[in-house]
BAVEXVO-463366 format. One record per residue: residue number from 1; x negated, y, z negated of N, C-alpha, C in turn. Coordinates in nm, 2 decimals. Example, Ala and Ser with C-alpha at 12.3 -4.5 7.8 and 13.67 -1.06 7.14 Angstrom:
<recs>
(1,(-1.32,-0.57,-0.78),(-1.23,-0.45,-0.78),(-1.32,-0.33,-0.78))
(2,(-1.28,-0.22,-0.71),(-1.37,-0.11,-0.71),(-1.29,0.00,-0.79))
</recs>
This chain:
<recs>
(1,(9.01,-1.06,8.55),(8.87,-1.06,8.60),(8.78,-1.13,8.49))
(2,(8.71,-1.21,8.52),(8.63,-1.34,8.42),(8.50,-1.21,8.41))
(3,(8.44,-1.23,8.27),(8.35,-1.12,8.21),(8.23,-1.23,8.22))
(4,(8.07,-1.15,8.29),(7.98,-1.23,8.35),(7.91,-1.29,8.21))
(5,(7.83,-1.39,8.25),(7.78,-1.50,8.13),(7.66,-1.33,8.10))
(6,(7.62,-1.43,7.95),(7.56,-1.29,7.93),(7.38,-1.34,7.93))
(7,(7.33,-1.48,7.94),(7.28,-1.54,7.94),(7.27,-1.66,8.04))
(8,(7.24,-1.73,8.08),(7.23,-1.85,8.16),(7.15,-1.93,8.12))
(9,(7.06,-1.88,8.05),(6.98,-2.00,7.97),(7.01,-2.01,7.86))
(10,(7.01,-2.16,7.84),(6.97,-2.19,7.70),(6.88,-2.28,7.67))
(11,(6.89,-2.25,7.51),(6.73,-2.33,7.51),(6.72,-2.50,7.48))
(12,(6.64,-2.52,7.54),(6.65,-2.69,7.57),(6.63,-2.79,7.42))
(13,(6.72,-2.85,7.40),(6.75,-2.97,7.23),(6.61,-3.04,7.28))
(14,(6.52,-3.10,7.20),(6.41,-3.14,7.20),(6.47,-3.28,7.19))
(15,(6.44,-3.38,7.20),(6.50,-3.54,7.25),(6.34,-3.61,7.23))
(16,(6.28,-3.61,7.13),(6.17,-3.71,7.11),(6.15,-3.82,7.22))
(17,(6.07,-3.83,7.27),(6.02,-3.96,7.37),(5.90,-4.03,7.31))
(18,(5.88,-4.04,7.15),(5.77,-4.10,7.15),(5.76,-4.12,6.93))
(19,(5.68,-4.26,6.94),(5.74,-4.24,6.77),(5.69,-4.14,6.66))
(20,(5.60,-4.09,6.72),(5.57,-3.96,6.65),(5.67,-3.90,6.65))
(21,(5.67,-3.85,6.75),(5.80,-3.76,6.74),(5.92,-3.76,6.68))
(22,(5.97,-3.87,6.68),(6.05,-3.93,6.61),(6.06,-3.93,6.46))
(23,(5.94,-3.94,6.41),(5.90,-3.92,6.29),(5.90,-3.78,6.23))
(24,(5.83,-3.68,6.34),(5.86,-3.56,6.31),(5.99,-3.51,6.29))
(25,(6.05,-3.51,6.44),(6.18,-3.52,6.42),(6.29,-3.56,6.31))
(26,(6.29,-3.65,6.24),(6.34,-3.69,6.07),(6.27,-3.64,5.99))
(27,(6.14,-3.57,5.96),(6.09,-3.50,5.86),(6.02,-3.58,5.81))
(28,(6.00,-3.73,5.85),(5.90,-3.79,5.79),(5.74,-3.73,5.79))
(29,(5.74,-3.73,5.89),(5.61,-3.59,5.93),(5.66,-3.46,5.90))
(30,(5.56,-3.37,5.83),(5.66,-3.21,5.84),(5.54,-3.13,5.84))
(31,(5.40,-3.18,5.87),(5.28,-3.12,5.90),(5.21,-3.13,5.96))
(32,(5.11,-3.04,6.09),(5.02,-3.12,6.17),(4.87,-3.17,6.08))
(33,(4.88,-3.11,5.94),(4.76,-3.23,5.87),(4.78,-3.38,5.89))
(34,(4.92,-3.41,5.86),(4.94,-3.49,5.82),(4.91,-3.63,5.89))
(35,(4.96,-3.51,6.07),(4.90,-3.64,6.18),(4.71,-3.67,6.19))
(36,(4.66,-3.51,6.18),(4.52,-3.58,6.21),(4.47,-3.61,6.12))
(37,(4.53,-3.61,5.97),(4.48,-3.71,5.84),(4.50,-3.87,5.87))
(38,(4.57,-3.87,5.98),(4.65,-4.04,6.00),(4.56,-4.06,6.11))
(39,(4.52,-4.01,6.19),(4.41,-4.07,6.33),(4.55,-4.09,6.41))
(40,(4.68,-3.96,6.43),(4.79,-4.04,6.53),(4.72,-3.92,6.62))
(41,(4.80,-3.93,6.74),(4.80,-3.84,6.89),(4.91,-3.79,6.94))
(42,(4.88,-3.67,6.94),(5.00,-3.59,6.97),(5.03,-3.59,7.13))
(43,(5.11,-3.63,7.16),(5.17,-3.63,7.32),(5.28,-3.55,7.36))
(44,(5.33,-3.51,7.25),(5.43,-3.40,7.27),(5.40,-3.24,7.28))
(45,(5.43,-3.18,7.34),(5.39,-3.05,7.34),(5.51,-2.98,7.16))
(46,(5.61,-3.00,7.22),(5.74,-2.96,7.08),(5.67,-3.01,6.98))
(47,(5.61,-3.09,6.96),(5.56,-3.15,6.83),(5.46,-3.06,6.74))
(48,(5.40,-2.99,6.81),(5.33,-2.85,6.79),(5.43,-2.77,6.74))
(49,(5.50,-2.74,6.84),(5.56,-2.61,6.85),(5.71,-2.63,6.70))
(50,(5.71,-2.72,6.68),(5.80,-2.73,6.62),(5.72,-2.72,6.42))
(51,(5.62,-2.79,6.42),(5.52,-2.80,6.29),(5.43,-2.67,6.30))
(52,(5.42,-2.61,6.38),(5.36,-2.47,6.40),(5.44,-2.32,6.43))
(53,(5.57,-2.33,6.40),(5.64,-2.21,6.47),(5.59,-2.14,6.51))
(54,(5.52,-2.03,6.45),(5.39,-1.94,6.43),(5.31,-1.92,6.52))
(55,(5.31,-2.03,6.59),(5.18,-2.06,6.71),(5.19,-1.94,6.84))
(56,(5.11,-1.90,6.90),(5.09,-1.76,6.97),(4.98,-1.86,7.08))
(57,(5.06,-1.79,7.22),(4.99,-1.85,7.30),(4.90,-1.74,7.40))
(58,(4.78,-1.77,7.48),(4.73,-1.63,7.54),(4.67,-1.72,7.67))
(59,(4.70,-1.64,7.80),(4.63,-1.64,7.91),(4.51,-1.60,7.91))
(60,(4.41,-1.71,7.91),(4.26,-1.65,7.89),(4.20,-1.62,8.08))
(61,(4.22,-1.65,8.14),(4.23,-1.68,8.31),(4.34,-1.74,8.38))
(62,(4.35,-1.65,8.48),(4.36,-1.72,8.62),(4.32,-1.68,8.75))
(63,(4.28,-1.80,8.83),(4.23,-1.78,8.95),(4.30,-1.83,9.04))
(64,(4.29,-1.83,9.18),(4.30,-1.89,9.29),(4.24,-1.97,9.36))
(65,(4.25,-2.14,9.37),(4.21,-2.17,9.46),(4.23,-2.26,9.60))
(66,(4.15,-2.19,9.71),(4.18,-2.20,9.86),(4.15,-2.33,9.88))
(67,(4.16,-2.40,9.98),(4.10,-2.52,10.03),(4.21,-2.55,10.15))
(68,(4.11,-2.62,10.23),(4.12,-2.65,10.35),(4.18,-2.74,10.39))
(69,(4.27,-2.78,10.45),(4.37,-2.87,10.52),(4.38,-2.89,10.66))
(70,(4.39,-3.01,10.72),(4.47,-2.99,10.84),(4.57,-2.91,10.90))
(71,(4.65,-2.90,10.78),(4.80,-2.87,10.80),(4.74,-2.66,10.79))
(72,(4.61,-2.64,10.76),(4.57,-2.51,10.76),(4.51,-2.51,10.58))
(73,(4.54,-2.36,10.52),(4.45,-2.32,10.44),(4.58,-2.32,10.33))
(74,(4.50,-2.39,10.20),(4.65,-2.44,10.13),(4.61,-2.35,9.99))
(75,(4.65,-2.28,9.95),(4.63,-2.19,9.82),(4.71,-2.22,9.68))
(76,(4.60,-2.24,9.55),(4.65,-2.31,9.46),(4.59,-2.20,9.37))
(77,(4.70,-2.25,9.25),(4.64,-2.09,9.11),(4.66,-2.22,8.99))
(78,(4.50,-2.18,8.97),(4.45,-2.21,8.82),(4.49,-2.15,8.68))
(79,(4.52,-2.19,8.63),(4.55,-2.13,8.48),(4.44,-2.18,8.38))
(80,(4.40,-2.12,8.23),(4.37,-2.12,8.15),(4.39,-2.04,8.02))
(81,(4.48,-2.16,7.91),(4.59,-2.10,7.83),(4.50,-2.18,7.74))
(82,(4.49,-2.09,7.60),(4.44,-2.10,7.47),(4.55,-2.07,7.38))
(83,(4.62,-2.14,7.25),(4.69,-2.12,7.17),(4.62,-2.11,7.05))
(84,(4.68,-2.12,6.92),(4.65,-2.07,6.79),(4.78,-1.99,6.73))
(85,(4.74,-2.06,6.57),(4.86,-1.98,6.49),(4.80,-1.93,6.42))
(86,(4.64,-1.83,6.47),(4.59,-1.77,6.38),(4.55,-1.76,6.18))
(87,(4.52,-1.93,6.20),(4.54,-1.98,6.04),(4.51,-2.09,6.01))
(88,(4.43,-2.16,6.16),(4.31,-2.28,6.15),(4.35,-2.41,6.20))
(89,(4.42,-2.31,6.32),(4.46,-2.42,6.46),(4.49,-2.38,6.60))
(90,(4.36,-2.41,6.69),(4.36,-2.41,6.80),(4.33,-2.47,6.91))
(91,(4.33,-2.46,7.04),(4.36,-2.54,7.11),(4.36,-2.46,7.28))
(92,(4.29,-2.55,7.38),(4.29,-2.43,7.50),(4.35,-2.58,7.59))
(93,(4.38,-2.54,7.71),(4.45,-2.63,7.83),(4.42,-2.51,7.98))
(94,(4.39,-2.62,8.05),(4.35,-2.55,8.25),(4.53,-2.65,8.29))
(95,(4.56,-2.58,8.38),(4.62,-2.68,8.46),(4.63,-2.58,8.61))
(96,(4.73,-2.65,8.69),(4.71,-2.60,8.85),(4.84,-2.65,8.93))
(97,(4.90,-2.55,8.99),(5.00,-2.54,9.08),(5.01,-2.44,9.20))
(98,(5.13,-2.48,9.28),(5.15,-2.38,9.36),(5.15,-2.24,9.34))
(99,(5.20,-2.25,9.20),(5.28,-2.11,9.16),(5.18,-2.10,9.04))
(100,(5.18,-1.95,9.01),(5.09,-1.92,8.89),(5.17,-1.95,8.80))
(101,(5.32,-1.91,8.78),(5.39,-1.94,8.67),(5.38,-2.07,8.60))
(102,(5.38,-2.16,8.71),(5.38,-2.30,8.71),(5.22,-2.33,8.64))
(103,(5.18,-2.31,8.71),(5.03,-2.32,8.64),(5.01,-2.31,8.53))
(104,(5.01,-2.17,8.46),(5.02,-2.11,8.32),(5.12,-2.19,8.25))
(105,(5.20,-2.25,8.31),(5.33,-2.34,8.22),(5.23,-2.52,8.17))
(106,(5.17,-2.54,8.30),(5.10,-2.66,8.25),(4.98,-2.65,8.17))
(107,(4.90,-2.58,8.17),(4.77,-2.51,8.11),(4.86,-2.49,7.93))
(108,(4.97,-2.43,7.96),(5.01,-2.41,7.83),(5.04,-2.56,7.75))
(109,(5.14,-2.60,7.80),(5.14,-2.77,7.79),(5.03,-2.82,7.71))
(110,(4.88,-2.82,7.81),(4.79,-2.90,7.81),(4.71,-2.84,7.68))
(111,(4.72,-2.70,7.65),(4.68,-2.68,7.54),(4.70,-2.74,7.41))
(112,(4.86,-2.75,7.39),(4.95,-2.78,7.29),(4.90,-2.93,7.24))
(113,(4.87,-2.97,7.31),(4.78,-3.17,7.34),(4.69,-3.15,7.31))
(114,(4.60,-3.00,7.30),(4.43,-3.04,7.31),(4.44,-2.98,7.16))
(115,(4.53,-2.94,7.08),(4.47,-2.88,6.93),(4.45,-2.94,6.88))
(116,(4.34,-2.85,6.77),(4.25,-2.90,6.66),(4.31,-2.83,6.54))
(117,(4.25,-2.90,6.45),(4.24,-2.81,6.30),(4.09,-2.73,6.30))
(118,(4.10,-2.63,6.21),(3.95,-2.53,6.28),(3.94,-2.52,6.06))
(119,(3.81,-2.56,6.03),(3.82,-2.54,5.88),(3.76,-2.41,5.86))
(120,(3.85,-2.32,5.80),(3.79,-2.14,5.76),(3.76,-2.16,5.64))
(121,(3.66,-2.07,5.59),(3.65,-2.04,5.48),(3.54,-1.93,5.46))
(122,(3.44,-1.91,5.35),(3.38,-1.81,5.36),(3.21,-1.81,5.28))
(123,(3.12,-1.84,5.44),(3.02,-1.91,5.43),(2.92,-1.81,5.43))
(124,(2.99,-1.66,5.36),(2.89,-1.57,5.36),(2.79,-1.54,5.26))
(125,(2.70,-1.50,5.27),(2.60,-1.49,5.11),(2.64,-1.36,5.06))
(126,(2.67,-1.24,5.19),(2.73,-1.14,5.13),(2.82,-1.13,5.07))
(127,(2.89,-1.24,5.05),(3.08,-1.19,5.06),(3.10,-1.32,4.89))
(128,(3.12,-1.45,4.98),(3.10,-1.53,4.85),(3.25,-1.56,4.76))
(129,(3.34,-1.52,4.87),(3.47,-1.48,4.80),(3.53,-1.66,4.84))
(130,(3.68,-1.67,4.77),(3.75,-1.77,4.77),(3.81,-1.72,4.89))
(131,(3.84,-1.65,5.02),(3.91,-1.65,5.09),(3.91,-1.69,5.24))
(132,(4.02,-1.71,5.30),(3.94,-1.80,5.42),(4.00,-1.69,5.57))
(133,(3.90,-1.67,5.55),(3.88,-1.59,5.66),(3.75,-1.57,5.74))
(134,(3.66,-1.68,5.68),(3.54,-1.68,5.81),(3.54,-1.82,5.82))
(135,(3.36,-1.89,5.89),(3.38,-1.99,5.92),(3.31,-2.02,5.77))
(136,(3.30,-2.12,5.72),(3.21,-2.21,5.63),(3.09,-2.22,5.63))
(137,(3.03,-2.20,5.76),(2.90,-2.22,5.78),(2.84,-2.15,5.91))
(138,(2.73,-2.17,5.94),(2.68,-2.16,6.10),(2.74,-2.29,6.15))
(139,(2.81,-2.25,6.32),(2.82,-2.37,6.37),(2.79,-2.29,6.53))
(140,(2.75,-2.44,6.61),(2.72,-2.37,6.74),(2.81,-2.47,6.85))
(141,(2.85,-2.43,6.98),(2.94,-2.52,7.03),(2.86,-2.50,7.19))
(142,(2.89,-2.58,7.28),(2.82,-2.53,7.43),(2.97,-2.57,7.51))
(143,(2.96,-2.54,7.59),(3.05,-2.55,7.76),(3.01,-2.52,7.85))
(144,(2.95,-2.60,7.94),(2.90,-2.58,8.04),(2.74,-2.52,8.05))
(145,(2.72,-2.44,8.09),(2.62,-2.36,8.06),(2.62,-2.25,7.96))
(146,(2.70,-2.25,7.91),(2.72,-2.13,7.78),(2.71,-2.19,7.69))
(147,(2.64,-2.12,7.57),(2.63,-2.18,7.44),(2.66,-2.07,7.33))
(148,(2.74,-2.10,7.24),(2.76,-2.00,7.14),(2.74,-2.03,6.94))
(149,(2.70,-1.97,6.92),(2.66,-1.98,6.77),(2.77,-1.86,6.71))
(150,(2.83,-1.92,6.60),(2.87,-1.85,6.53),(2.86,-1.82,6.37))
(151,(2.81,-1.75,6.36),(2.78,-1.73,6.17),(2.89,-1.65,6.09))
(152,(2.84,-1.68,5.97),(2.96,-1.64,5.88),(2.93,-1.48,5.86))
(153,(3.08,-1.44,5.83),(3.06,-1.23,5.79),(3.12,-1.24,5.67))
(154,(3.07,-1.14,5.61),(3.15,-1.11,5.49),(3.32,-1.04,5.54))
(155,(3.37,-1.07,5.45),(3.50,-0.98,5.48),(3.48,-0.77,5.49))
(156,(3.58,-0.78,5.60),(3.57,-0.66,5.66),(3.48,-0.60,5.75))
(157,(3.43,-0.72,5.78),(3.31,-0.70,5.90),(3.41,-0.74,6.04))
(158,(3.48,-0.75,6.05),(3.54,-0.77,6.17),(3.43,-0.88,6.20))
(159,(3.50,-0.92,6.39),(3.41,-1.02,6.46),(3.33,-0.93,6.56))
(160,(3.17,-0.97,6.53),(3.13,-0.93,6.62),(3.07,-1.01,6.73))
(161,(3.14,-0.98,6.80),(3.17,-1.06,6.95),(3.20,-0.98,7.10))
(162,(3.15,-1.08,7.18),(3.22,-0.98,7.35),(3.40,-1.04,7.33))
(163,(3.43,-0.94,7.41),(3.64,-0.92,7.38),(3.68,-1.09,7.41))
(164,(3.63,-1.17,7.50),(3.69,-1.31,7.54),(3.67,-1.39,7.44))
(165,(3.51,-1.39,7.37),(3.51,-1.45,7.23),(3.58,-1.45,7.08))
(166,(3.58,-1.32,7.10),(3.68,-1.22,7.01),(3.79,-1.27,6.98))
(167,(3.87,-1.26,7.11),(4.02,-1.26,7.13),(4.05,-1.46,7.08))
(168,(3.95,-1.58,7.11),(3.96,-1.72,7.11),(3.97,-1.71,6.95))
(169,(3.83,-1.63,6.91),(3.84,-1.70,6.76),(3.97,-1.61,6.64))
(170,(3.99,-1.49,6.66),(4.12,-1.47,6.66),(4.24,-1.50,6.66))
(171,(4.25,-1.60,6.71),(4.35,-1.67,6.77),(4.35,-1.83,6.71))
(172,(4.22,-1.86,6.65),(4.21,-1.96,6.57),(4.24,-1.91,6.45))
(173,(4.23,-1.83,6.38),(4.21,-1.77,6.24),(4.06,-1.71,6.14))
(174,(4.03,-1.68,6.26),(3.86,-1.65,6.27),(3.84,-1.47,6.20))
(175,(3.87,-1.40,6.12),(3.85,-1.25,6.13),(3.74,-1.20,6.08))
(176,(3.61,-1.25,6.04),(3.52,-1.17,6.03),(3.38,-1.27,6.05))
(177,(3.33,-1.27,6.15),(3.20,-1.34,6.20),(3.13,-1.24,6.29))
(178,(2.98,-1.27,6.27),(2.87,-1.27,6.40),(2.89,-1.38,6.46))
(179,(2.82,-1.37,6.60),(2.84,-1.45,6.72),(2.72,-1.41,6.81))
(180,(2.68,-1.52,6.83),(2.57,-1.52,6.95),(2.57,-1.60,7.10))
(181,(2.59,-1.55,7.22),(2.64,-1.64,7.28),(2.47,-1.65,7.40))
(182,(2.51,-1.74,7.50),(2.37,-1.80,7.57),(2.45,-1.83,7.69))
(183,(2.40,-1.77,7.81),(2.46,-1.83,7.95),(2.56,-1.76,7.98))
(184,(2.63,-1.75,8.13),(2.68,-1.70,8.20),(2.85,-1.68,8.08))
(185,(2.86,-1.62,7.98),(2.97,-1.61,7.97),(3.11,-1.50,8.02))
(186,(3.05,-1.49,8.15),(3.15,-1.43,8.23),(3.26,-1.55,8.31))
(187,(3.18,-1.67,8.30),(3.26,-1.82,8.32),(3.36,-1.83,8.19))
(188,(3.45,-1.82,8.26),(3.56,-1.84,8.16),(3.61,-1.95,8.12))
(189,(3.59,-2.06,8.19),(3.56,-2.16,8.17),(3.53,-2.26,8.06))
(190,(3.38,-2.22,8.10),(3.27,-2.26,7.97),(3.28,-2.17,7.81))
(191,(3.29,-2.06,7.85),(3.30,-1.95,7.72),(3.42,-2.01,7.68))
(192,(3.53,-2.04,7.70),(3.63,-2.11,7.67),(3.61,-2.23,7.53))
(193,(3.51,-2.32,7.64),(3.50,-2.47,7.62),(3.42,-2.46,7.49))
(194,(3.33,-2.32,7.51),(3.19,-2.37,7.41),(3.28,-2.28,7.27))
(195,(3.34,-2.21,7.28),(3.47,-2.16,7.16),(3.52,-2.29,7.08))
(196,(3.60,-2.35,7.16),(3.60,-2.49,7.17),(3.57,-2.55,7.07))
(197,(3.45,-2.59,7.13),(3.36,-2.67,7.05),(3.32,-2.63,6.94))
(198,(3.27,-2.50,6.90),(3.23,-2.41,6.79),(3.35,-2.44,6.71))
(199,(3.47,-2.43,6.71),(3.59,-2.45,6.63),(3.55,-2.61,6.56))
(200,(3.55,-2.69,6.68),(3.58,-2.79,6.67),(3.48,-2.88,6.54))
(201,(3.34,-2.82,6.55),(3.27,-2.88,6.45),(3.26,-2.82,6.33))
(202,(3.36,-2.68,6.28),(3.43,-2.66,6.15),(3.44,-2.80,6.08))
(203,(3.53,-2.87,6.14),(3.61,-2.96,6.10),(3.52,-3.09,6.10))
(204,(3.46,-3.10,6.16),(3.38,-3.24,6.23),(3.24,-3.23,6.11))
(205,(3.14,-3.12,6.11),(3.09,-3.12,6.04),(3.12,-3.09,5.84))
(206,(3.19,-3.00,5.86),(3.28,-3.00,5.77),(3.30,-3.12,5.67))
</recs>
């Protein structure tokens, strides 16, 4: 009697499709500074995941949506996936399929393509320490109709934030900030985007 597989999956050899990758792949690259010190573009999702092991991914939303057809009423599920390796790299992705699984699988994808470098450090008057665990400065970011400001905490102030804000910049490498947000941030969406952005001009103004 043949003894059953004890697994069926395995995990997929990564096969570069692109010269970055390639590069990574040989170790010519062995950092994600290194690409956006260079002005290259990441098209790979593995390219992340492979220069970031560490990386932690989170379902920030999903919905459903209905629309109308000939053929009748055709129902599709939205995803919205935010990653981060909690250490000054993040990155959010939407995508949409039949299947939620499916969805959350492309959203996740599309994340992995949308990261940033996020610059921490510690832009508190109270605190004043070498350590990076706030932002550097005030920065403010918008999406959509939401707008959010984030200022610097001293250490051990936690983030104070509503739980969706919370949970984004956490996830960037964010652990002790005030936060001020503007507009419907029950749109998950935009509170998303305008996180986002807030990250995004660490680095930009920075």
């Amino acid at each position: 009697m043949s003894r059953p597989a004890r697994n069926q999956e395995q995990e997929v050899i990564w096969k570069p499709r692109t010269a970055l990758g390639m590069m990574v792949m040989e170790g010519k690259i062995n950092s994600m500074d290194q690409i956006y010190e260079n002005g290259m573009r990441v098209q790979e999702p593995e390219i992340v995941k492979h220069l970031l092991p560490d990386i932690k991914s989170q379902v920030v939303h999903v919905g459903i949506v209905q629309k109308q057809t000939d053929a009748g009423e055709m129902t599709r599920f939205s995803a919205l996936v935010a990653v981060g390796n909690e250490a000054g790299w993040f990155g959010i992705g939407m995508g949409k399929a039949s299947q939620m699984r499916l969805a959350i699988d492309k959203a996740t994808t599309s994340s992995y393509l949308n990261i940033i470098p996020v610059k921490l450090g510690c832009g508190s008057w109270e605190c004043r320490c070498s350590q990076l665990h706030s932002v550097p400065f005030k920065v403010r970011g918008k999406g959509g109709s939401v707008t959010i400001d984030v200022l610097p905490g001293p250490r051990g102030l936690g983030l104070v934030a509503g739980e969706n804000i919370k949970n984004l910049l956490k996830l960037a490498g964010v652990k002790d900030a005030w936060s001020k947000s503007f507009g419907s941030t029950n749109t998950h969406t935009s509170t998303a985007m305008a996180v986002f952005n807030v990250l995004r001009e660490t680095y930009i103004t920075g």
